[in-house]
C-alpha positions as CSV (number, residue, x, y, z in Angstrom):
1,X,-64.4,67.0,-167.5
2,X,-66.7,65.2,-169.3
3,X,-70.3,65.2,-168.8
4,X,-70.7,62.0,-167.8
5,X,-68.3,61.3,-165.4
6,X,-69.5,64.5,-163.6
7,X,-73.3,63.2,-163.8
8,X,-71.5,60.0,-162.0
9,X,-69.2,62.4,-159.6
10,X,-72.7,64.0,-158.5
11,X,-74.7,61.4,-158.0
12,X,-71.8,59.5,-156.0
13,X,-71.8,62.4,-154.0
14,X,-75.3,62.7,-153.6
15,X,-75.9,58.8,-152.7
16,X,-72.9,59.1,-150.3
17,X,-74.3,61.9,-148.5
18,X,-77.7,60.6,-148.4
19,X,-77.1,56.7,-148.0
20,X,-78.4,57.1,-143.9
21,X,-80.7,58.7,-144.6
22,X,-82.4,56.5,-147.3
23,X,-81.4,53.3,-145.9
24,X,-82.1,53.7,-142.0
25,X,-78.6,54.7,-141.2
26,X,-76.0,52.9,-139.8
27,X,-77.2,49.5,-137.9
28,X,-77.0,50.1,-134.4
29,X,-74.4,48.1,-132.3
30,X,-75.9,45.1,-130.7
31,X,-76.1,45.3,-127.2
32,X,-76.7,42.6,-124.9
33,X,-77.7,42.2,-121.2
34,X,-75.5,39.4,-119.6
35,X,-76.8,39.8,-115.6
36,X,-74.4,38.6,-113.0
37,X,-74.8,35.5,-111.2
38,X,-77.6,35.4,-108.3
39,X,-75.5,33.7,-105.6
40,X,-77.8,32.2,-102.4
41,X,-77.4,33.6,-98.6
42,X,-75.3,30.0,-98.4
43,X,-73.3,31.6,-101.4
44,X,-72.5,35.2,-100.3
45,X,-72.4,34.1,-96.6
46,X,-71.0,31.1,-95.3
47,X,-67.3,30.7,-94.7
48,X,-67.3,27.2,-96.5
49,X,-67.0,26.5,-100.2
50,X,-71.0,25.2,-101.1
51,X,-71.0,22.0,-102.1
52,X,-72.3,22.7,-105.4
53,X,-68.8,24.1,-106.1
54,X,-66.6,21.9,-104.3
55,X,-65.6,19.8,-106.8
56,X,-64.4,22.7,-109.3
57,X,-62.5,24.3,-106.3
58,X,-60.4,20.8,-105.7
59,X,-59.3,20.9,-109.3
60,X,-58.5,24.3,-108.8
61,X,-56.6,23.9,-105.4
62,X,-55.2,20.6,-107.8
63,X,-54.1,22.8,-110.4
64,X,-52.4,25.3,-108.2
65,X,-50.7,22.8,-105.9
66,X,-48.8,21.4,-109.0
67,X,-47.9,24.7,-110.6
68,X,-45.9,25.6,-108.1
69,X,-44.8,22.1,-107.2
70,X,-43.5,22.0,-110.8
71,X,-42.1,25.5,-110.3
72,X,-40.0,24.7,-107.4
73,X,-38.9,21.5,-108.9
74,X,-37.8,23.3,-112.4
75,X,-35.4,25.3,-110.1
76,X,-33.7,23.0,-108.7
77,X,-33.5,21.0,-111.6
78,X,-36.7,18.7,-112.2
79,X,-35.1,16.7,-109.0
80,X,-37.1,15.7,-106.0
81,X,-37.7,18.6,-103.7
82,X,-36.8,18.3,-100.0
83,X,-38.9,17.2,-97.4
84,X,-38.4,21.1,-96.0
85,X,-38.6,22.0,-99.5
86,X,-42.1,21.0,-100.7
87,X,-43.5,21.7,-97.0
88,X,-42.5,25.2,-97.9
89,X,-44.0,25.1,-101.4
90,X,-47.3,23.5,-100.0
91,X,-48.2,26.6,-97.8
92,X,-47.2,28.8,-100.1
93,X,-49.8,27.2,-102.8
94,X,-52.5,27.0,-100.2
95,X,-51.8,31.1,-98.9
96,X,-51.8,32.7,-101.9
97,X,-54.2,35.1,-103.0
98,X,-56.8,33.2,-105.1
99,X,-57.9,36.3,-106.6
100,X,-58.4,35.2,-110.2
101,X,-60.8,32.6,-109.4
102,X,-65.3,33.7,-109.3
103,X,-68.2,32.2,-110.1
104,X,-70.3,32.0,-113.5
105,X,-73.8,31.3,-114.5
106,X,-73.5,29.0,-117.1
107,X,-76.6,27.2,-118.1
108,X,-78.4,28.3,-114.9
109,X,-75.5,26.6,-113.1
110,X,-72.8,28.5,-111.2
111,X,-69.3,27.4,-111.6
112,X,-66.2,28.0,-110.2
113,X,-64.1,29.5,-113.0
114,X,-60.1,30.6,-113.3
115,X,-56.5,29.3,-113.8
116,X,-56.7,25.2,-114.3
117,X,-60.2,25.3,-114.7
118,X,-62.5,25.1,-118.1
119,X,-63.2,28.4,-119.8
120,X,-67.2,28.1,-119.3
121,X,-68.8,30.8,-121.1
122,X,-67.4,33.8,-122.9
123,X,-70.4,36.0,-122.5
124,X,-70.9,36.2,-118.9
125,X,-70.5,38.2,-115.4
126,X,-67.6,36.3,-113.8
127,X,-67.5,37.9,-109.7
128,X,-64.1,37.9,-108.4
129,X,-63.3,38.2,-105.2
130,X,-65.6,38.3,-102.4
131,X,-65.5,34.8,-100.4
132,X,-64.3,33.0,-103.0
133,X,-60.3,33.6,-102.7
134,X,-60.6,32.9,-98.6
135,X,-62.6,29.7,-99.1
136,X,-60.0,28.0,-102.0
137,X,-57.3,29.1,-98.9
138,X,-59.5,27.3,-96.6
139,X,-59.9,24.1,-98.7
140,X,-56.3,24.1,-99.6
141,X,-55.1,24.1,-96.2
142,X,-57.2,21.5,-95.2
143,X,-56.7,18.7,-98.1
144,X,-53.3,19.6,-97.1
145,X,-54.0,19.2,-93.1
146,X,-55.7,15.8,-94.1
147,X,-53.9,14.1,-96.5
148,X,-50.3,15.3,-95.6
149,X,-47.9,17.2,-97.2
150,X,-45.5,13.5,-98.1
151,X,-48.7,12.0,-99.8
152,X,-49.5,15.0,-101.8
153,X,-45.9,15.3,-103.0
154,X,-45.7,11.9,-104.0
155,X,-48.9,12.3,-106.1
156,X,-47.5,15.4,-107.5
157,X,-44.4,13.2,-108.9
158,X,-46.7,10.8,-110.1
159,X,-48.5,13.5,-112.0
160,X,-51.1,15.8,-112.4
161,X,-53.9,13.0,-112.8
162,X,-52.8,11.2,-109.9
163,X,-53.1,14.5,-107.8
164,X,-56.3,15.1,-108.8
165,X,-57.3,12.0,-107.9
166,X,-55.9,11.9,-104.6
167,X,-57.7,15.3,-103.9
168,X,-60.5,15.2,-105.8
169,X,-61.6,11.5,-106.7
170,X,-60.7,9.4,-103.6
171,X,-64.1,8.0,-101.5
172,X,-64.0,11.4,-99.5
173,X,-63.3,13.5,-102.5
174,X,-65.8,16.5,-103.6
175,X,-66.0,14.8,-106.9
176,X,-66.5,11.5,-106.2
177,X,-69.5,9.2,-106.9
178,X,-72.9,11.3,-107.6
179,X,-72.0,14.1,-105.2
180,X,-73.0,17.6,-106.7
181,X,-70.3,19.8,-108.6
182,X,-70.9,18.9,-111.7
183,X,-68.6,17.1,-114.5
184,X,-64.6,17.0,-113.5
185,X,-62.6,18.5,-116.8
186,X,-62.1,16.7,-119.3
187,X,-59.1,14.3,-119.6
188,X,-57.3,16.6,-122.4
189,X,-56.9,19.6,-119.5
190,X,-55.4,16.7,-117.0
191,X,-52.7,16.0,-120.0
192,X,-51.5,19.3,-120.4
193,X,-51.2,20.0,-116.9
């Protein structure tokens, strides 16, 4: 071998061996403290949805409703569902578990977050479970109890914004006007409902 590649062989070696030692080793992995949201008494206690998060919780009772609307219709062909039919389909939607939807901090606002909602901030404590699942049943069953099962249905066929804004938007709506629960989603996640 000759001499100068095994002057480069040891000193390769050499650097290799001593490069974290010399140069502060390895960078530690960032860490980062993300705390879970600090939910009020009203939050962790009461057996309504706060009002705060009303609005978010109609578009997800919304987005639920005509999921399985649209399921039940794809079965049968895209056809209008029977009276019977989307009765059924109703109190299915509004007894389900709920158990993918929780709150999250964002911007020292809590939000409602899961399916049919917007994504709100990657980096956070999302809690699941808890009241949350028994309080979108609640809601459900009672937009259904007030607006009735016919006038939901025909929104549905009408489409996703026009059930939203039957639930949601009308004078007695959680989003309507200035009431608190913060900004309904944008108009691109109504169109590819």
């Amino acid at each position: 071998m000759s001499p100068v590649l095994v002057a480069w062989l040891a000193l390769s070696l050499l650097a290799g061996t001593g490069a974290q030692e010399t140069c502060g080793g390895p960078p530690a992995p960032l860490s980062r403290s993300i705390p879970a949201p600090q939910l009020s008494p009203e939050e962790q206690l009461s057996p309504h949805m706060p009002e705060s998060l009303r609005c978010d919780a109609c578009h997800a009772i919304a987005f639920q409703i005509e999921e399985q609307l649209r399921r039940a219709e794809g079965k049968v062909g895209r056809k209008a569902l029977s009276e019977s039919d989307y009765v059924e389909v109703l109190e299915r939607s509004c007894s389900q578990g709920w158990d993918s939807y929780g709150v999250q901090e964002v911007a020292g606002e809590k939000r409602l977050v899961g399916p049919g909602l917007l994504s709100q901030e990657p980096m956070s404590v999302m809690v699941l479970g808890g009241p949350w699942p028994g309080r979108l049943s609640k809601m459900c069953h009672s937009y259904v109890g007030e607006r009735g099962e016919a006038e939901i249905y025909g929104a549905h066929r009408r489409g996703p914004a026009a059930l939203r804004e039957l639930l949601c938007r009308g004078e007695k709506g959680a989003c309507a006007g200035g009431k608190a629960g913060g900004p309904s989603p944008p108009k691109a996640l109504q169109n590819e409902l």
